[in-house]
Residue frames as qw, qx, qy, qz and C-alpha x, y, z in Angstrom:
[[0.627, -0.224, 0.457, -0.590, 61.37, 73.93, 140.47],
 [0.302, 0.109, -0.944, -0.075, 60.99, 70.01, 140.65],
 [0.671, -0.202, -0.332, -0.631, 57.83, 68.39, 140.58],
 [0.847, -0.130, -0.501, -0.122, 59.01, 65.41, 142.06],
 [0.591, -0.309, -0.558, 0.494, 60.68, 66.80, 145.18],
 [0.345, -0.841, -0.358, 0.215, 60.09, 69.22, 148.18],
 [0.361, 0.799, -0.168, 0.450, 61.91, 72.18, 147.89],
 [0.528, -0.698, 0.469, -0.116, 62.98, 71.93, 151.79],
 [0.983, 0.182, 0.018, 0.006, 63.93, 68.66, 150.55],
 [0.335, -0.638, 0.622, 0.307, 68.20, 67.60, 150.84],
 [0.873, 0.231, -0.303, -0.305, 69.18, 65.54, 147.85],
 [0.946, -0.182, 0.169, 0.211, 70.61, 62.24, 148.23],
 [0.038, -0.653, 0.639, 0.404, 73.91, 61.80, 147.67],
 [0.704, 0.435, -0.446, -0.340, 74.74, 59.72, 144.64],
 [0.629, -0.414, 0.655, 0.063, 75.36, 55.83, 144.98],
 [0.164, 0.659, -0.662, -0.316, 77.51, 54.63, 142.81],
 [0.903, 0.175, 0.302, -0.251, 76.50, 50.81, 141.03],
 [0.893, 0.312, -0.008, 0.324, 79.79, 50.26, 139.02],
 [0.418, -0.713, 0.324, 0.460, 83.74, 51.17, 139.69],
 [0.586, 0.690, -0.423, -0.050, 86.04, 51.31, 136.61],
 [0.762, -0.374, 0.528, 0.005, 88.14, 48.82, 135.87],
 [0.188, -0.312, 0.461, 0.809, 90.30, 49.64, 133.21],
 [0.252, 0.101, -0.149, -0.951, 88.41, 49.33, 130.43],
 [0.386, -0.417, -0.733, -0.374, 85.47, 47.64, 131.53],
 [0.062, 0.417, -0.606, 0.675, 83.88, 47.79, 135.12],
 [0.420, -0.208, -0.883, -0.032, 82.58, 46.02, 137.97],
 [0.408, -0.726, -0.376, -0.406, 79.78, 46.08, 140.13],
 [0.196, 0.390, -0.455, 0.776, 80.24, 48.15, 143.19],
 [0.401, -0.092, 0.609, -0.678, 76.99, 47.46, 145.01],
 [0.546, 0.305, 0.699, -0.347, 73.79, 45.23, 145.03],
 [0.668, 0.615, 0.190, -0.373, 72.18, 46.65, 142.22],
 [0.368, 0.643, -0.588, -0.325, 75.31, 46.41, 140.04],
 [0.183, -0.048, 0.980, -0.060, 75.69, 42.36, 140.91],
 [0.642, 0.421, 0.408, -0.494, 71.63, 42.32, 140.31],
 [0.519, 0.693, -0.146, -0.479, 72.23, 44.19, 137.25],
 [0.129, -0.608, 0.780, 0.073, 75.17, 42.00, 136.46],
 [0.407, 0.050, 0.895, -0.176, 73.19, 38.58, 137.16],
 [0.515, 0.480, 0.542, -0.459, 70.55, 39.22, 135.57],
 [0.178, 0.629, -0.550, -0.519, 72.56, 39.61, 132.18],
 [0.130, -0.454, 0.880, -0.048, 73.91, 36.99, 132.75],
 [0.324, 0.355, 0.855, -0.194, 70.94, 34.47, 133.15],
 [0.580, 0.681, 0.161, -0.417, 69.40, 36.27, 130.06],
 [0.237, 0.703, -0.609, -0.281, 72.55, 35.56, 127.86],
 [0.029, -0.237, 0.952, 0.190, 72.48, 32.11, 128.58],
 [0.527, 0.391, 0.640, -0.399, 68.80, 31.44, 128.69],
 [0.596, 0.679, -0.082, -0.421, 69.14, 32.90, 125.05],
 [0.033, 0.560, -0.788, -0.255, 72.04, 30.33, 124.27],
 [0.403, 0.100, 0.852, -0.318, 70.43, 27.57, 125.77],
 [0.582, 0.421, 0.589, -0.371, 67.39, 27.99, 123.56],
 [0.344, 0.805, -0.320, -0.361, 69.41, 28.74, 120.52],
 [0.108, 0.428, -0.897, -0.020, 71.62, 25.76, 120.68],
 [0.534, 0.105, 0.771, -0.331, 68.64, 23.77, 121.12],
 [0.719, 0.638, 0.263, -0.082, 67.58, 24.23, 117.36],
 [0.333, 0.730, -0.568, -0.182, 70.94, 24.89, 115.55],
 [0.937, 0.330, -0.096, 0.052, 72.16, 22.53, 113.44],
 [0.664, 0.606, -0.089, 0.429, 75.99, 24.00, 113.51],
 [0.340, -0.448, -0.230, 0.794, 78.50, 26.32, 116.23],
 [0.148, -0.035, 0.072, 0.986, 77.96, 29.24, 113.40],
 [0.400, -0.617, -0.497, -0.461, 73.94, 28.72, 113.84],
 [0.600, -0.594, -0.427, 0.323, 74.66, 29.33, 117.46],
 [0.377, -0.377, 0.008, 0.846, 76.97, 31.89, 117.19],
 [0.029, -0.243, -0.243, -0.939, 74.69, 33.96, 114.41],
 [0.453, -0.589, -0.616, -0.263, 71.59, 33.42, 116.85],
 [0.543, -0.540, -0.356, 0.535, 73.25, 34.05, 120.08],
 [0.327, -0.087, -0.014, 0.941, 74.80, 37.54, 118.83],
 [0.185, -0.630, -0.211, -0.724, 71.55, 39.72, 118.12],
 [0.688, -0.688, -0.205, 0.106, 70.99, 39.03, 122.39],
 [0.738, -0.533, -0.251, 0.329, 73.64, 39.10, 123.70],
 [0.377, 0.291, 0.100, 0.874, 75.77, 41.65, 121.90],
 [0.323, -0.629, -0.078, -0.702, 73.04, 44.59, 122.55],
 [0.680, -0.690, -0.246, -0.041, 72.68, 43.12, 126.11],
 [0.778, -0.252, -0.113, 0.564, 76.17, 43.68, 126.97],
 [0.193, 0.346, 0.076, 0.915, 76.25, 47.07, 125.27],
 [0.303, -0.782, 0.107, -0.535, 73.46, 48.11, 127.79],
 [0.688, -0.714, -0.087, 0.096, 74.55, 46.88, 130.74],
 [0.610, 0.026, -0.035, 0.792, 78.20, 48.45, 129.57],
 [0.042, -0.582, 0.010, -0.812, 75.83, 51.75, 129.14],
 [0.627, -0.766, -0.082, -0.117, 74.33, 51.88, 133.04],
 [0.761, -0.241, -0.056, 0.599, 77.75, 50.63, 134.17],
 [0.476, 0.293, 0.079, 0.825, 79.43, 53.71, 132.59],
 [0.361, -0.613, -0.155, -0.686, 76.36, 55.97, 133.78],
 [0.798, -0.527, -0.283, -0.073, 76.20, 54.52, 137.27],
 [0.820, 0.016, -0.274, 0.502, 80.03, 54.41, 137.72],
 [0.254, -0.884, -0.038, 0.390, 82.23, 56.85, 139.70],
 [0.383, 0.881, 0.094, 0.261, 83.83, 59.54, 137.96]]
């Protein structure tokens, strides 16, 4: 039994938020473009303010990579979880 729906209840069908594309993949609806943007404009907001106090490219490039690395691994894990099968 589920708490969180009626038993008369139909489920939804599943909507899909990312397609493969060999081996990455791309957004298949809204939420995946949201999901997509919103990376996006967090990866560079973290450059932006990183390259504003390095001295060097490899102060930029060892600041930028605790963001943006882990951000791209999740939004590679929803993609993969979202995607069709």
């Amino acid at each position: 039994m589920n708490v969180l729906r009626m038993e008369d209840e139909a489920p939804r069908p599943a909507r899909h938020w990312f397609a493969p594309w060999g081996w990455i993949y791309r957004p298949n609806s809204l939420e995946g473009v949201l999901l997509v943007l919103l990376t996006l404009a967090f990866c560079v907001q973290v450059f932006l303010a990183v390259d504003r106090h390095a001295h060097s490219v490899t102060d930029t490039l060892y600041g930028v990579f605790p963001f943006v690395v882990p951000a791209a691994m999740l939004l590679n894990w929803v993609a993969s979880k979202t995607a069709r099968r």
